[in-house]
C-alpha positions in Angstrom: -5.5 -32.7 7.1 -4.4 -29.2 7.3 -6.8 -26.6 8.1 -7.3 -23.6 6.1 -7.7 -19.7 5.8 -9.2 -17.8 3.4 -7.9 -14.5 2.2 -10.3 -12.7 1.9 -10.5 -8.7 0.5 -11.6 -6.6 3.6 -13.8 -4.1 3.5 -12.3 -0.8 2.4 -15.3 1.8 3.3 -17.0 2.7 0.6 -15.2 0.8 -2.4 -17.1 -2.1 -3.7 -13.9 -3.4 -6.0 -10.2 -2.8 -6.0 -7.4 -3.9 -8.5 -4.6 -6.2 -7.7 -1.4 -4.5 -7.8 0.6 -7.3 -7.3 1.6 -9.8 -4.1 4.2 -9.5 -1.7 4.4 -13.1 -0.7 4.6 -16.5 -2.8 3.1 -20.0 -2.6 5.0 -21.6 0.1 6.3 -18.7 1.9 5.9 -18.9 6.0 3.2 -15.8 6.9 2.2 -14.2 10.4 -0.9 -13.2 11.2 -1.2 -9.4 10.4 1.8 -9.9 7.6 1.6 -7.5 4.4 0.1 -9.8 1.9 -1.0 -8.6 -1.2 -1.4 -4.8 -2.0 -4.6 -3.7 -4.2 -6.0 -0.2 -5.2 -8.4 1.6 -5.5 -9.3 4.7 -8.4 -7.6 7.2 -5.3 -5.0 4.8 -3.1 -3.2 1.6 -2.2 -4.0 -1.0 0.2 -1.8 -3.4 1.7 -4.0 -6.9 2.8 -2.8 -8.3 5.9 -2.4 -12.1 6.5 -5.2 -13.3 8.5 -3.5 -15.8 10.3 -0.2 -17.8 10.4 1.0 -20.7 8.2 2.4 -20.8 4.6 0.6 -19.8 1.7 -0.9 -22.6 -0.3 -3.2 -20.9 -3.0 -3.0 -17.6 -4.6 -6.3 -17.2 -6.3 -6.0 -13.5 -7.8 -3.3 -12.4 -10.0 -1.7 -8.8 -10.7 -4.1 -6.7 -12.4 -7.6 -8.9 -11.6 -10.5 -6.9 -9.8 -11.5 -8.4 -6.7 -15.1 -7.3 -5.3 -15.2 -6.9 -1.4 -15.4 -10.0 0.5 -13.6 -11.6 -2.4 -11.5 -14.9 -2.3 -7.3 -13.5 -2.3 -6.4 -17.3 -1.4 -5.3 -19.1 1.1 -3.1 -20.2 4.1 -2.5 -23.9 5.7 -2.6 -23.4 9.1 0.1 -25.6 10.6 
């Protein structure tokens, strides 16, 4: 069995919720650790989420214009 990461949102100071602009990776695609992920903002900038490990991205649990509450569930990676 594969093991997994979470995406997770960071925490962004002192924003509690951010919108997703949209995703820079698909399910499937082969990530780094520290790639640009997803990119999400805020009522006064954009954030890039970084991959928080390598593998391939095997659940993308947010879509384009969701809100996503700090801490929040982005998706996942399968760690090979």
């Amino acid at each position: 069995m594969k093991e997994r990461k979470d995406i997770l949102l960071p925490d962004l100071g002192e924003v509690e919720e951010v919108t997703v602009v949209g995703w820079l990776k698909r399910v499937g695609d082969l990530v780094a650790e520290g790639d640009d992920l997803v990119e999400v903002e805020t009522e006064k900038t954009t954030f890039v989420v970084p991959a928080p490990a390598s593998g391939r991205i095997e659940r993308i649990a947010v879509e384009k214009g969701d809100k996503v509450r700090i801490g929040g569930l982005l998706g996942e990676i399968a760690i090979d």
